[in-house]
C-alpha positions as CSV (number, residue, x, y, z in Angstrom):
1,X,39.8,-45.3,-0.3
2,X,37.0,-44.8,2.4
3,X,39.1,-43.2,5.0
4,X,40.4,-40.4,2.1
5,X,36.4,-40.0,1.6
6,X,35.9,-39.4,5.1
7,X,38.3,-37.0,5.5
8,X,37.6,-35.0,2.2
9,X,34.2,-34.9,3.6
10,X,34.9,-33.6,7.4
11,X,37.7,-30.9,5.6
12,X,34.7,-29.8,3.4
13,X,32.2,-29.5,6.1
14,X,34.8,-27.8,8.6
15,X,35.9,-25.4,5.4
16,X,31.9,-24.5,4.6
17,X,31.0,-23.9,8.1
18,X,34.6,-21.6,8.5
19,X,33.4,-19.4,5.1
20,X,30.1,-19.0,6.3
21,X,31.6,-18.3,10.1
22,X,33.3,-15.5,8.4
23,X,30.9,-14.2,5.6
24,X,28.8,-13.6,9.1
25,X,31.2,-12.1,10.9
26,X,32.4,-9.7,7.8
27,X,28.5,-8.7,7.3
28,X,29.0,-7.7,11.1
29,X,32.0,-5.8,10.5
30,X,31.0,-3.3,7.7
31,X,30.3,0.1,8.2
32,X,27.7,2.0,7.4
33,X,27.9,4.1,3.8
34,X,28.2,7.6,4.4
35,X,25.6,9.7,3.9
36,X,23.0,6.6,4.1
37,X,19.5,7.9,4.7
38,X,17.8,7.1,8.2
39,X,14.4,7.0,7.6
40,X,11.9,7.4,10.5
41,X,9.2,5.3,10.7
42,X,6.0,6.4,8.8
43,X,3.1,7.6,10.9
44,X,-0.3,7.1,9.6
45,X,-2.4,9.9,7.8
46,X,-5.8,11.2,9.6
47,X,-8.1,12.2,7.5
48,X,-11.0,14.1,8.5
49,X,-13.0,11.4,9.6
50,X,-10.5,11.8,12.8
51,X,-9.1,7.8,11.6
52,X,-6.2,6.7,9.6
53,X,-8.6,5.6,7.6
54,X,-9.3,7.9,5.1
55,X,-7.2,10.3,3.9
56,X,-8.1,13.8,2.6
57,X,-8.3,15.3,-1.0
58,X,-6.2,17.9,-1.7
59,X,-7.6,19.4,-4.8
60,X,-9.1,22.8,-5.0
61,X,-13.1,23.2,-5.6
62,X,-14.6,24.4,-8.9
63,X,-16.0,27.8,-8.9
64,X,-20.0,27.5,-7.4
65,X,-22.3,30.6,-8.8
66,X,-23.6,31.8,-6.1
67,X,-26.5,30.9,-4.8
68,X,-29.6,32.8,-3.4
69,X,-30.0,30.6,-0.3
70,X,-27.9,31.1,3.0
71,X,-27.1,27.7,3.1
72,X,-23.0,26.8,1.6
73,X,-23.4,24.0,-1.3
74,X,-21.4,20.9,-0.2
75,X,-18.0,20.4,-1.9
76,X,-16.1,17.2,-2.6
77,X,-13.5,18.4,-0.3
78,X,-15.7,17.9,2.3
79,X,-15.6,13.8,1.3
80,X,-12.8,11.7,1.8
81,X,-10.7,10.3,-1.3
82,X,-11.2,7.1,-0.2
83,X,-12.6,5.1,2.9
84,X,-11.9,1.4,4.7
85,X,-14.7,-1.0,4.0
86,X,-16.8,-1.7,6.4
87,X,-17.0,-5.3,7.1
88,X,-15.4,-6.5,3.9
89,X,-18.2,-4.2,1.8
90,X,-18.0,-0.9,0.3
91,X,-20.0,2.0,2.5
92,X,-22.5,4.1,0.4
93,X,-21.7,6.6,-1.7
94,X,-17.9,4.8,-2.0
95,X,-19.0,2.2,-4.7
96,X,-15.4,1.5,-6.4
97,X,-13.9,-1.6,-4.8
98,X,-9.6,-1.3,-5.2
99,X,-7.2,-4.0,-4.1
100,X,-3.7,-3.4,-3.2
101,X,-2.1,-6.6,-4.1
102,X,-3.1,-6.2,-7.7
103,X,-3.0,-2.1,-8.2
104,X,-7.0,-2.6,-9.9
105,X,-10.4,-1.3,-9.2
106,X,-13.7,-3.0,-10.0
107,X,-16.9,-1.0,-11.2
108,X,-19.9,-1.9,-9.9
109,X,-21.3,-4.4,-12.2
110,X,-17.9,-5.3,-13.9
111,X,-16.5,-9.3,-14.2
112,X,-14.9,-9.5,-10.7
113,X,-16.9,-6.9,-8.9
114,X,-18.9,-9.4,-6.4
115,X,-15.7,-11.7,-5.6
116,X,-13.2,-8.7,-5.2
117,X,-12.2,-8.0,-1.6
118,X,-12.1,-4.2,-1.2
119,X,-9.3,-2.9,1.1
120,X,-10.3,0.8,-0.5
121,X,-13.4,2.4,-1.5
122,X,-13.3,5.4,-3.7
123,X,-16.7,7.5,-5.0
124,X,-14.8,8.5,-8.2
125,X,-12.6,6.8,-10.5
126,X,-10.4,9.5,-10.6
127,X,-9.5,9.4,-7.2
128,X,-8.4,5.6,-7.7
129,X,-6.4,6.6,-11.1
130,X,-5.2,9.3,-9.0
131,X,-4.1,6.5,-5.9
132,X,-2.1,4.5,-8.8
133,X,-4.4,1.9,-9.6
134,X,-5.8,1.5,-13.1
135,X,-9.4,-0.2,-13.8
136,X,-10.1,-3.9,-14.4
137,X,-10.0,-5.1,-18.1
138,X,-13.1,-6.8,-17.2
């Protein structure tokens, strides 16, 4: 009765490691799908700040009146969208902390705003709706 155990055993062992042997080796053997895209690898955006940090807003101004001075009024497309924390903290001007892992951005003063970890900063809440993330509950 032992010996037939034994030797059940030993032809189950040998069979599993024969399947996967040749699940393997069939893996190895097919071909390609025709037509299968090849995608290249993604090269990071530079923005204006010269970094792939920051990556540029591609909206159009409003209309400005003119104005009497010389001097051209600022526009937002002069700012980023969004910018890298600095040291785990939102820069000035950038006060909207967004977190990848969860698709959410914390206002300033909001539940979770002091413990969130930022890994974007956005000025405008419409730049982080427009990103894909949608605003804490909280």
């Amino acid at each position: 009765m032992i010996t037939m155990l034994r030797r059940s055993f030993w032809l189950a062992l040998i069979g599993g490691a024969g399947y996967a042997m040749w699940i393997a080796w069939q893996r190895q053997q097919a071909p390609t799908p025709a037509g299968a895209p090849e995608w290249p690898p993604l090269e990071p955006h530079v923005g204006t700040t010269g970094t792939p940090d920051a990556v540029e807003r591609t909206t159009e101004p409003e209309a400005v009146p003119d104005q009497p001075s010389g001097d051209a009024p600022a526009t937002d497309l002069d700012r980023p969208a969004w910018v890298a924390p600095v040291e785990g903290n939102c820069p000035d001007g950038f006060p909207i902390k967004a977190n990848d892992n969860s698709g959410i951005y914390h206002l300033p003063g909001g539940r979770f705003y002091a413990r969130t970890v930022p890994e974007r900063c956005y000025a405008r809440t419409e730049d982080a709706e427009a990103d894909g993330y949608r605003a804490a509950k909280s």
